[in-house]
C-alpha positions in Angstrom: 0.0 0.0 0.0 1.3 3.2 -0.8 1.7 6.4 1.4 2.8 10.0 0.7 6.7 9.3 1.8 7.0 6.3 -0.6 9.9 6.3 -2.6 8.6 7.9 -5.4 9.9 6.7 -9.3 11.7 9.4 -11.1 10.1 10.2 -14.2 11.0 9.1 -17.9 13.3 11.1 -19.6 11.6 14.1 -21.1 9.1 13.7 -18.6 7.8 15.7 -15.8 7.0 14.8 -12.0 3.3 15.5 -11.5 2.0 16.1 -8.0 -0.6 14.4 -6.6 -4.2 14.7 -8.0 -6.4 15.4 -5.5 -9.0 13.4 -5.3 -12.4 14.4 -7.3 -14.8 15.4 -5.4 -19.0 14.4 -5.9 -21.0 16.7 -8.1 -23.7 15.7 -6.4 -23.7 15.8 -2.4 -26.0 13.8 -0.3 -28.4 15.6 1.6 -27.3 16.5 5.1 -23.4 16.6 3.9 -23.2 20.4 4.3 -26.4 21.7 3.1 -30.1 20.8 5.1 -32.3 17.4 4.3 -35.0 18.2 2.3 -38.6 18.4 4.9 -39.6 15.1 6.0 -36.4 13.5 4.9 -33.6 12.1 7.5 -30.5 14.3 8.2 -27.4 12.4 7.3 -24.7 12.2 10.7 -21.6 14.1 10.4 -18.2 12.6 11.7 -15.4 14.6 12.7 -13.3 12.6 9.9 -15.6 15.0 7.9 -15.0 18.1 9.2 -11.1 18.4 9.0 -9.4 20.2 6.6 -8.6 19.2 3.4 -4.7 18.1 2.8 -2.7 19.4 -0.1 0.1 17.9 -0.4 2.0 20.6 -3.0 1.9 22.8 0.3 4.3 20.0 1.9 6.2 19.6 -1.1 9.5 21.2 -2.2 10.2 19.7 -6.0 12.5 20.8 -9.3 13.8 23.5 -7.8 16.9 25.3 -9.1 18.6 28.6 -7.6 15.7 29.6 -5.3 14.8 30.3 -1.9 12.1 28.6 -0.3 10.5 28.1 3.3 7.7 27.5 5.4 7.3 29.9 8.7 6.3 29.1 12.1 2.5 27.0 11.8 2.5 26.4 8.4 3.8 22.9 9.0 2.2 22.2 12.1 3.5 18.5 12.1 2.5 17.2 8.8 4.7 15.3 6.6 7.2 17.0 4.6 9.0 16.0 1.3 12.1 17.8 -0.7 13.1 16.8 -4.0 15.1 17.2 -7.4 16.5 20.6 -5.9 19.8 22.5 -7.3 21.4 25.2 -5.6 18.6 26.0 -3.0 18.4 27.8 0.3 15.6 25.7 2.2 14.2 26.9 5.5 11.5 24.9 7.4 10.8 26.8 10.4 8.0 24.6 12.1 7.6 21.0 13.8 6.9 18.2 11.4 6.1 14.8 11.5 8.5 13.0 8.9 11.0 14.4 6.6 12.3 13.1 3.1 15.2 14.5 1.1 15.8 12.9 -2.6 18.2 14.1 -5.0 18.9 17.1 -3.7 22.7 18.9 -5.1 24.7 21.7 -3.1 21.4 22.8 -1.1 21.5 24.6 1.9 18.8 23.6 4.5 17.1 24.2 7.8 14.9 21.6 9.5 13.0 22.6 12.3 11.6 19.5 14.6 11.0 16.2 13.1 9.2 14.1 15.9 10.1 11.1 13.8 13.0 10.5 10.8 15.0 12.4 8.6 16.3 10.2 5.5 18.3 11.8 3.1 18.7 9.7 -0.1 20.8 10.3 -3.1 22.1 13.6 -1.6 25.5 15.5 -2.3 27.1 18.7 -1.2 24.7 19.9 1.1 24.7 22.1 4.3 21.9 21.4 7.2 21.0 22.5 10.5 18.7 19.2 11.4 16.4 18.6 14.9 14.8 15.3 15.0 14.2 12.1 16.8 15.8 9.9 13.7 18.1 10.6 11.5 19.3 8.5 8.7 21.5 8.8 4.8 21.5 6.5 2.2 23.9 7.0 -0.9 24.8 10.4 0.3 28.2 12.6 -0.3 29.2 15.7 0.8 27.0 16.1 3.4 28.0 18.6 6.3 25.1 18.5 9.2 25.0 20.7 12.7 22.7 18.0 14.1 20.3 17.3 17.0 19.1 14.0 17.2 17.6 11.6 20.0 18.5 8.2 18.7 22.1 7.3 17.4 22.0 9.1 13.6 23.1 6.2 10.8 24.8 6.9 7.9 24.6 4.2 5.0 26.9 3.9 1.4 27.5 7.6 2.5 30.9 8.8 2.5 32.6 12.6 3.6 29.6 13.1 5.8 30.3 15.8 8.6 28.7 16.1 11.7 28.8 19.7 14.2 26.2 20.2 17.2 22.9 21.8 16.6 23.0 25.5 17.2 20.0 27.8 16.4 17.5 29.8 18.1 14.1 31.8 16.8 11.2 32.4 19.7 8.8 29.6 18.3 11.9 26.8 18.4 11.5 25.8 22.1 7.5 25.7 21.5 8.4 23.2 18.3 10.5 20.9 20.2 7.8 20.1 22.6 4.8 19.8 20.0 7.4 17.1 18.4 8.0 15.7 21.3 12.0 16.2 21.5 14.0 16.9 24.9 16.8 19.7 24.0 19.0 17.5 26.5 18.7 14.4 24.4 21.0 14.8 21.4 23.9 12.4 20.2 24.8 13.7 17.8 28.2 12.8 17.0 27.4 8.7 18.1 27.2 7.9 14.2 26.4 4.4 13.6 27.7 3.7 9.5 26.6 0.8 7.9 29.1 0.4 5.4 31.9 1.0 7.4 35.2 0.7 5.3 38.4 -0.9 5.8 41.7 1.9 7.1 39.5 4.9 6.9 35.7 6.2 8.3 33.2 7.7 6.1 32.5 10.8 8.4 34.0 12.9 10.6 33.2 16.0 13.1 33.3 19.4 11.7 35.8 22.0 13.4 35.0 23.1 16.5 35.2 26.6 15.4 32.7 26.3 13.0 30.2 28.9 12.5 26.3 27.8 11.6 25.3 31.0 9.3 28.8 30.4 7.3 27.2 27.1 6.3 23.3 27.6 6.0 23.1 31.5 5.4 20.2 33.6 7.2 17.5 33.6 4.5 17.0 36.7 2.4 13.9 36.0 1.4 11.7 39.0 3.1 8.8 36.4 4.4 11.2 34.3 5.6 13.5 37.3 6.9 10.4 37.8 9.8 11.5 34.9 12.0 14.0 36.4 14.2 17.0 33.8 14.5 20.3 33.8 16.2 23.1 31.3 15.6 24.9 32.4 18.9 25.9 29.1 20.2 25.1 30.6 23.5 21.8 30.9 22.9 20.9 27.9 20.9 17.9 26.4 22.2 19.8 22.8 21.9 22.7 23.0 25.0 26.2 23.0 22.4 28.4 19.8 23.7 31.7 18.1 22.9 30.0 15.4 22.5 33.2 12.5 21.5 35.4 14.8 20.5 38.7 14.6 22.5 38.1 16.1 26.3 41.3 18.8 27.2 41.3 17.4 31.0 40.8 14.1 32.6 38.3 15.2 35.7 34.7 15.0 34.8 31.8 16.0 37.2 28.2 14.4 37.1 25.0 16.9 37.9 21.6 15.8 38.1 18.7 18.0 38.5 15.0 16.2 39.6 11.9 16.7 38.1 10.4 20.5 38.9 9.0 23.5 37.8 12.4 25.1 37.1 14.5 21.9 36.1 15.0 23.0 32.2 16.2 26.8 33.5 18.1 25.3 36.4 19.9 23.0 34.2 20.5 25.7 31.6 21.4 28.4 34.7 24.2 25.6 35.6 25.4 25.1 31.9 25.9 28.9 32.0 27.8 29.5 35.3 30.0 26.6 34.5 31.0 27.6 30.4 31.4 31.4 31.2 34.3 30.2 34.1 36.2 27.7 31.3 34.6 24.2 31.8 33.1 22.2 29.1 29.5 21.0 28.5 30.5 17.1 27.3 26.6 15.4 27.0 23.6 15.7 28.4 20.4 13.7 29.2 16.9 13.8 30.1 15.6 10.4 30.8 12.8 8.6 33.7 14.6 6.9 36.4 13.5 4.2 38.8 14.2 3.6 42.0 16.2 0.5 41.4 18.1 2.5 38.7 19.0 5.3 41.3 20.8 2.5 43.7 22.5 1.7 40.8 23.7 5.2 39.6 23.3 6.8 42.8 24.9 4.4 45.4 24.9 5.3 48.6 23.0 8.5 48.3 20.4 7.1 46.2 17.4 7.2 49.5 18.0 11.1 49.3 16.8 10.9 45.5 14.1 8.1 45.0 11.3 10.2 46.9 12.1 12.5 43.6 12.1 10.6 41.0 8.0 10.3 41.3 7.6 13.8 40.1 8.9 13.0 36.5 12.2 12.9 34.5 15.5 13.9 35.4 18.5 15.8 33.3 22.0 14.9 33.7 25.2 17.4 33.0 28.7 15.9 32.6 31.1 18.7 32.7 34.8 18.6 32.0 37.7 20.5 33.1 40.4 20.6 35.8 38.6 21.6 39.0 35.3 20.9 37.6 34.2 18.9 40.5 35.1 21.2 43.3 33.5 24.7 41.2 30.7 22.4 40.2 29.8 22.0 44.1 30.3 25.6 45.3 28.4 26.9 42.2 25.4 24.1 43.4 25.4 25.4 47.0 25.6 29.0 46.0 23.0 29.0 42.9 21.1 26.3 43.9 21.0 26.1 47.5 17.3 25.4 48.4 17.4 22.7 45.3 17.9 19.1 45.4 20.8 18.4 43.2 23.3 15.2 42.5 26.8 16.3 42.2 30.1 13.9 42.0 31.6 14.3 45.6 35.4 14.0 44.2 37.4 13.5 41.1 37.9 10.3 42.2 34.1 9.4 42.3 33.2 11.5 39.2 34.4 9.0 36.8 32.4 6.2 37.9 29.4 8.7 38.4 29.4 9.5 34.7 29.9 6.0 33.5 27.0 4.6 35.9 24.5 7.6 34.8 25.3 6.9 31.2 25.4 3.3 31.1 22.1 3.3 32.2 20.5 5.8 30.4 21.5 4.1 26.5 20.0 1.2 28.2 17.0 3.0 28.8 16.8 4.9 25.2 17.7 1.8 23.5 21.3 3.2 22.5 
């Protein structure tokens, strides 16, 4: 059975790609299907199948483009599926939540996703530049591809080669809104955990961009002067998506382990920390949001795990692993100074912070599946 994000057959040469037909409507309608029964006659029952808006999908379609610019803004998506394809040379800007996202054929395009609450699959893709949110996120005969990325699940590459991977870094005031209709946590990203398929013998098909790399010197602030309303910043300090190391190589061996419990302030306390800690030198190596149990608190937790359990009823918790010589000890004092009437996990030593990040992580792939 087919469905609008089947792999569509490229037309015959010569030929064009048409875009779906809609379907024809009656000439005739039944009586009671929008206009009243005629007197003595039955009115027909209305579902609410029949009341919702008609689908269209050329407005969720980007296809033959060449040299343009092109976007949706904030709403017009409003988690439908999306498709992109056959497109040269295009700036592509999809500032909304989505539901699924295809890119086919697309050459040296430059393109903004804005939350995908399921999969990303780029297929048959070469010299592109993306900023890409989403809980999946997957390539198939790809080259050339250089992604700032946020993605829940491990991102897989397959028969892709030169791919490039950076942290996702972007901010507009509907973004954090977007990321919660999709149903994505801004402290779940891995995106520099690439799984490839196709690994190759003495060499890797993908690689981390520098760390000095700058978002708008890859995908460019549209100029378009619709899409020139959404007011974005690619100050990595104000990304909604925390910026980590993620596996690149760490500059010191101490680590430190925060956890923050389930509150009304968790996401600004956690992002308050991140701050503090940054602005005096230390790095921001992962992050997690993830529900924890009270047998998985003895096991990450240890001996201080009966201070925590009674908190772990209220909802998920997010973890910090900070980097950095010292990081334990300025990690603490920041806590009790910032953070004072706030129940917070924090490594007690170097010596324990190790193990603390290891036994926090551990657990949490287990948990997501990783």
């Amino acid at each position: 059975m087919g469905c609008f994000f089947s792999r569509r057959r490229k037309p015959a040469l010569g030929g064009q790609q048409q875009p779906p037909q809609q379907q024809q409507q009656p000439q005739q309608q039944q009586a009671g299907a929008g206009q009243d029964a005629a007197p003595g006659e039955q009115k027909a029952p209305q579902y609410s199948w029949d009341l919702r808006a008609k689908i269209d999908p050329k407005d969720y379609t980007f296809s033959g483009l060449k040299d343009e610019t092109v976007g949706r803004l904030p709403g017009k998506v409003a988690g439908q599926q999306f498709v992109i394809q056959d497109c040269e040379n295009c700036k592509i800007y999809i500032f909304d939540h989505s539901a699924t996202i295809t890119i086919d054929d697309c050459v040296n395009c430059q393109i903004f996703l804005g939350p995908i609450k399921g999969s990303v699959f780029f297929r048959d893709c070469k010299d592109c530049k993306c900023v890409v949110a989403c809980q999946q996120f997957r390539t198939r005969d790809c080259r050339k591809l250089e992604v700032f990325l946020c993605c829940a699940t491990q991102p897989i590459i397959e028969s892709s080669t030169g791919m490039k991977f950076g942290c996702f870094q972007y901010y507009y005031p509907e973004l954090a809104l977007q990321f919660k209709d999709a149903g994505l946590s801004i402290f779940n990203n891995t995106w520099s955990n690439i799984h490839d398929f196709t690994p190759v013998s003495g060499g890797s098909n993908w690689g981390l961009l520098p760390e000095t790399a700058v978002v708008q010197d890859y995908v460019p602030l549209p100029s378009s002067e619709e899409l020139k309303a959404v007011r974005i910043s690619t100050d990595a300090t104000k990304s909604i998506i925390p910026v980590t190391r993620g596996q690149r190589q760490k500059n010191s061996d101490e680590s430190c382990l925060a956890v923050f419990f389930a509150g009304d302030y968790t996401t600004a306390n956690a992002r308050k920390l991140i701050d503090e800690m940054t602005s005096k030198g230390f790095q921001l190596v992962q992050t997690k949001e993830v529900i924890m149990k009270a047998e998985d608190a003895h096991r990450v937790f240890q001996q201080s795990a009966s201070e925590f359990i009674p908190l772990l009823e209220k909802g998920p918790v997010v973890a910090l692993e900070f980097s950095g010589d010292g990081a334990v000890e300025q990690c603490r004092s920041t806590i009790n100074e910032v953070f004072s009437g706030t129940k917070v996990f924090v490594s007690e030593s170097k010596a324990s912070a190790s193990q603390d990040v290891d036994n926090f992580y551990n657990f949490a792939d287990m948990q997501m599946g990783m």
